[in-house]
Short mmCIF file of the C-alpha atoms (twelve columns), coordinates in Angstrom:
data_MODEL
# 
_entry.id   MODEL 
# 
loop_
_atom_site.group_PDB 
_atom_site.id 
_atom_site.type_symbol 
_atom_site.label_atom_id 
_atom_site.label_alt_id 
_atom_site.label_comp_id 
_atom_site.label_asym_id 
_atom_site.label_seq_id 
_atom_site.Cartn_x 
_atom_site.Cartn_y 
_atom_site.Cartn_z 
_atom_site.pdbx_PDB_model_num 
ATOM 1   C CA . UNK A 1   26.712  -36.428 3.454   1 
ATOM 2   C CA . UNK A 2   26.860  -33.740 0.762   1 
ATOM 3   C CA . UNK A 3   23.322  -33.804 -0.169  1 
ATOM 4   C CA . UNK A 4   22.397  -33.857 3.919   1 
ATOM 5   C CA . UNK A 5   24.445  -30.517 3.833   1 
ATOM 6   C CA . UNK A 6   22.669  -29.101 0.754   1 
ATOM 7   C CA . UNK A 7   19.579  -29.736 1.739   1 
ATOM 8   C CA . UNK A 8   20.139  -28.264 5.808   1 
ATOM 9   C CA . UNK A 9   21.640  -24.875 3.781   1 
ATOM 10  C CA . UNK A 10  18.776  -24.977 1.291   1 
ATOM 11  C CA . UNK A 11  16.428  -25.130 4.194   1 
ATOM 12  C CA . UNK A 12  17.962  -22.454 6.540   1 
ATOM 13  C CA . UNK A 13  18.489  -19.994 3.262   1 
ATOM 14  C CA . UNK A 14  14.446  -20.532 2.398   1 
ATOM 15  C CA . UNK A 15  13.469  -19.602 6.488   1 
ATOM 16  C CA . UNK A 16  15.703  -17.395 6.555   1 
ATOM 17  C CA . UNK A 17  13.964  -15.065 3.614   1 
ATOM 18  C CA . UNK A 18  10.709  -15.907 5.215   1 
ATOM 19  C CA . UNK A 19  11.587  -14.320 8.553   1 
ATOM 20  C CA . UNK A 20  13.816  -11.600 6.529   1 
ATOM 21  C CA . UNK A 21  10.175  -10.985 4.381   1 
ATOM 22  C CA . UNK A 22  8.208   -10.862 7.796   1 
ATOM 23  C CA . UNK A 23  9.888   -8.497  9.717   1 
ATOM 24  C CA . UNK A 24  10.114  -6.331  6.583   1 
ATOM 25  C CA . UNK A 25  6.312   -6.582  6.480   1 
ATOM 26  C CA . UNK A 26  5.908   -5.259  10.489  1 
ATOM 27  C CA . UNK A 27  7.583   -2.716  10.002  1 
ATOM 28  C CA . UNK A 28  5.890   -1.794  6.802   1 
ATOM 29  C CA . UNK A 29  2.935   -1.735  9.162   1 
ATOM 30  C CA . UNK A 30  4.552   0.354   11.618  1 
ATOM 31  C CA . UNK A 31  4.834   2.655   9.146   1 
ATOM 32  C CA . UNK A 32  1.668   2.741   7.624   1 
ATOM 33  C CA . UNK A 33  -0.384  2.723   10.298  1 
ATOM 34  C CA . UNK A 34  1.718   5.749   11.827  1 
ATOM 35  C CA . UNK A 35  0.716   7.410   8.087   1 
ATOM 36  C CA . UNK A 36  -2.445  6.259   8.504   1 
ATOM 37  C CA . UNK A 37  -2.923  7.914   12.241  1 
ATOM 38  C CA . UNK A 38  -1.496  11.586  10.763  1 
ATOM 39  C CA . UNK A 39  -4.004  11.388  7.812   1 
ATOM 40  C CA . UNK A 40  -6.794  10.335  9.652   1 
ATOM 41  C CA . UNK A 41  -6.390  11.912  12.930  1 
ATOM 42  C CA . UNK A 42  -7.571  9.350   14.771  1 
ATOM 43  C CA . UNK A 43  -5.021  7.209   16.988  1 
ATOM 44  C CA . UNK A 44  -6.922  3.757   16.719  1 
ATOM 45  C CA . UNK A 45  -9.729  1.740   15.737  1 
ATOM 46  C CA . UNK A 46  -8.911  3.106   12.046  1 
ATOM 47  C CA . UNK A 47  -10.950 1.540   9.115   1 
ATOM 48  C CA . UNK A 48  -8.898  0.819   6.150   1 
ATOM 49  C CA . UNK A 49  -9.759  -0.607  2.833   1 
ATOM 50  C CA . UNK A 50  -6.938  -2.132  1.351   1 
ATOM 51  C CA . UNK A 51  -6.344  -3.997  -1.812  1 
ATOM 52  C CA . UNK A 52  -5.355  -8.601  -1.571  1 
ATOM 53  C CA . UNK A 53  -1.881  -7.355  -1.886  1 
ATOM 54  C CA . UNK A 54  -1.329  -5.312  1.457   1 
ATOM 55  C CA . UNK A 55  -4.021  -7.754  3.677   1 
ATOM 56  C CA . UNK A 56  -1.240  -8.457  5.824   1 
ATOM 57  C CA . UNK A 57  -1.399  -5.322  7.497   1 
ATOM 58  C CA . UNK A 58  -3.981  -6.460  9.900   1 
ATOM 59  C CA . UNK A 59  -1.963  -9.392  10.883  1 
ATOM 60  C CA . UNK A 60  0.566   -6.826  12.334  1 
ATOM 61  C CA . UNK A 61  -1.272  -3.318  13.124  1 
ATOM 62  C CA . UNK A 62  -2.466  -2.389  16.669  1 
ATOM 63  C CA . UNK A 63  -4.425  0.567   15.240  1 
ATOM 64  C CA . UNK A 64  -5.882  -0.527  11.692  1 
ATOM 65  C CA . UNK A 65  -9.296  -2.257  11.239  1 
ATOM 66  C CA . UNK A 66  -10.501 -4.244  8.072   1 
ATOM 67  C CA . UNK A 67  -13.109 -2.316  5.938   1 
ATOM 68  C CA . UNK A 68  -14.402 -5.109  3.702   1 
ATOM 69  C CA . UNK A 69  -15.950 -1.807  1.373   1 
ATOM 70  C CA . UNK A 70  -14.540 1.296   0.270   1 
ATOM 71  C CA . UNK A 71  -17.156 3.093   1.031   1 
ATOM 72  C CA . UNK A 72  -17.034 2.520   4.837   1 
ATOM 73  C CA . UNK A 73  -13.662 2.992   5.431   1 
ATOM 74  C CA . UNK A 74  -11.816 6.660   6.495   1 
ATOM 75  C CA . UNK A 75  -8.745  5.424   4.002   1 
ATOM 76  C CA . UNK A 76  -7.643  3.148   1.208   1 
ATOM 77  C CA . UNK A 77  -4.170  1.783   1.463   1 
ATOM 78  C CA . UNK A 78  -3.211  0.218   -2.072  1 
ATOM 79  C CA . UNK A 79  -0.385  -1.489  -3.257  1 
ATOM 80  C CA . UNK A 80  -1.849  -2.741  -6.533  1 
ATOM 81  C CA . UNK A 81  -4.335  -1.045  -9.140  1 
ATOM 82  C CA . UNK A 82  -7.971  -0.844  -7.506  1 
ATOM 83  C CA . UNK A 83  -10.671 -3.367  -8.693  1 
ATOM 84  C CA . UNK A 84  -13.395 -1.467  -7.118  1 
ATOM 85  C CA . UNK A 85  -14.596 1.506   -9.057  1 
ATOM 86  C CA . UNK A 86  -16.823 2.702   -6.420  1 
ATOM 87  C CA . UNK A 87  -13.331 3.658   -4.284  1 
ATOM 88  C CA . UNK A 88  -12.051 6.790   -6.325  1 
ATOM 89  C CA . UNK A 89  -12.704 9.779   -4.526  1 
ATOM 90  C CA . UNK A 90  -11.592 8.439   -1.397  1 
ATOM 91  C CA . UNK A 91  -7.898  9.905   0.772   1 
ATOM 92  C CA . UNK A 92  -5.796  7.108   -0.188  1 
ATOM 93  C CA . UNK A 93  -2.188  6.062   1.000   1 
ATOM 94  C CA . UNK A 94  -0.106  3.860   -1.780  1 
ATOM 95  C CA . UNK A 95  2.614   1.422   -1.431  1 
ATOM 96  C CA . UNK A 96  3.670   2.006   -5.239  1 
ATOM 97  C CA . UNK A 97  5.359   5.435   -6.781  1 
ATOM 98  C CA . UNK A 98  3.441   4.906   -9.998  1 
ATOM 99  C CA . UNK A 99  0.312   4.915   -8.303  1 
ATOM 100 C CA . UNK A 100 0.957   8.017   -7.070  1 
ATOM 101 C CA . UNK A 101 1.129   9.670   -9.993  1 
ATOM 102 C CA . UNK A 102 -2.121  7.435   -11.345 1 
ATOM 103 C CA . UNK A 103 -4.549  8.417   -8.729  1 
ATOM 104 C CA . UNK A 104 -5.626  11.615  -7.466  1 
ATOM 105 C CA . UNK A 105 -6.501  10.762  -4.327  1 
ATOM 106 C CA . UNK A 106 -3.199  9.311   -3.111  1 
ATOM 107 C CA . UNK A 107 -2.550  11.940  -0.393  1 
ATOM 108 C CA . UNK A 108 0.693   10.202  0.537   1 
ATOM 109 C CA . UNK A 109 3.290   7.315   -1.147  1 
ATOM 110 C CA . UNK A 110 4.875   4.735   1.136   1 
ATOM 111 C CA . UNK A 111 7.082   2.828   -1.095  1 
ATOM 112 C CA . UNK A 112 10.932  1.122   -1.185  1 
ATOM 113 C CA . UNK A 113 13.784  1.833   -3.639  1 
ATOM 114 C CA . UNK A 114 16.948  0.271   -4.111  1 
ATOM 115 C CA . UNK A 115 16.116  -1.188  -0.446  1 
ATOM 116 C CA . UNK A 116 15.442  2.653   1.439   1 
ATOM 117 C CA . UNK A 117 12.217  3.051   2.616   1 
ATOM 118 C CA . UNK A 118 10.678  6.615   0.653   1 
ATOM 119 C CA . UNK A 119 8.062   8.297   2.295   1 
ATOM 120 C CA . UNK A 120 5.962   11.313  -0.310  1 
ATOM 121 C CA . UNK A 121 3.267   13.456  1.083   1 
ATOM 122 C CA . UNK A 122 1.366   15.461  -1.705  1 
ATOM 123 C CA . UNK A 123 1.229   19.288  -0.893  1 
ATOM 124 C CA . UNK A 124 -2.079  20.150  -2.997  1 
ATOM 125 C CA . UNK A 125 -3.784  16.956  -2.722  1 
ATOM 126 C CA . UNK A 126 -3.169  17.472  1.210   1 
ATOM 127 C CA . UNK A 127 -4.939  21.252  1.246   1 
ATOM 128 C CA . UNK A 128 -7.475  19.262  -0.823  1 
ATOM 129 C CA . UNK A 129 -8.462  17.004  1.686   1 
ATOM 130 C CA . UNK A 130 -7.390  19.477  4.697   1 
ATOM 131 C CA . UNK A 131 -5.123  17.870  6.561   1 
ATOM 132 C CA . UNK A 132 -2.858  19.208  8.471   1 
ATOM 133 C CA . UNK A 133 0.100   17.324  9.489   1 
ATOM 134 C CA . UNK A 134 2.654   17.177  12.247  1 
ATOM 135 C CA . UNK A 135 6.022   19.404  11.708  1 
ATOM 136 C CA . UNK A 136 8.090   16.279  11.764  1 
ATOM 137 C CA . UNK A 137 5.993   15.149  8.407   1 
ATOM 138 C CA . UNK A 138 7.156   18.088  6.613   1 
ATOM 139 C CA . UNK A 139 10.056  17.425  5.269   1 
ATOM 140 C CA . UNK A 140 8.349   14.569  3.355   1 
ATOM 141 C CA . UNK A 141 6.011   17.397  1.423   1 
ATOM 142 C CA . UNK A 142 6.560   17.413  -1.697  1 
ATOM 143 C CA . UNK A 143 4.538   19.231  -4.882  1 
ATOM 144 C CA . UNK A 144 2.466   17.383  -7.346  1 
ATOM 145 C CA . UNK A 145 4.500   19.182  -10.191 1 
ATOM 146 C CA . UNK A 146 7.375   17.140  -9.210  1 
ATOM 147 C CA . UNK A 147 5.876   13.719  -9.795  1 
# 
């Protein structure tokens, strides 16, 4: 009976993360692809490169399309260290602090801590790539001397 009882709790702890891990995920999305829209400027059909780790975006996003190379899409997201050379130079979005102070590009940081979301947009790298964003973003600004 004990082992019955062990193995029901074992079960409903493991599904339990899962669906914890998925929801965290869509909104994640949410998120980005909102980021995605005020960097872009565009409201959908948005082509995004992204590195294997952040994939799942697509599952969830109404607005983001797969760009299968760099080249073609209007923004990187990256959550891991980019394979492809060929991307620097591109407005990117990252899902890591340290890779916002690693690449140049990163226009804006979308990362957790201690289990609070942390939104960072770049001042300078933002008047480098001219975009303007909305007055609720703002607060978010920070300078690239603070990194």
């Amino acid at each position: 009976m004990w082992k019955v009882i062990k193995i029901f709790l074992l079960v409903y702890i493991i599904g339990a993360a899962a669906f914890q891990e998925e929801k965290v995920r869509k909104i994640e999305t949410e998120i980005l692809s909102e980021i995605s829209s005020v960097i872009t400027g565009k409201q959908y059909g948005i082509k995004v490169y992204t590195t294997d780790n952040m994939k799942y975006i697509f599952k969830y996003s109404k607005i983001l399309l797969p760009a299968y190379e760099c080249i073609n899409a209007d923004l990187i997201i990256a959550g891991e260290r980019l394979k492809d050379k060929r991307c620097r130079g591109k407005i990117m979005v990252v899902t890591k602090y340290y890779l916002l102070k690693e690449y140049k590009d990163a226009v804006a940081a979308f990362y957790w801590h201690k289990g609070r979301p942390n939104l960072i947009f770049i001042e300078e790298r933002l008047k480098q790539y001219r975009i303007s964003i909305p007055d609720k973003y703002k607060k978010f600004i920070d300078s690239e001397k603070n990194l």
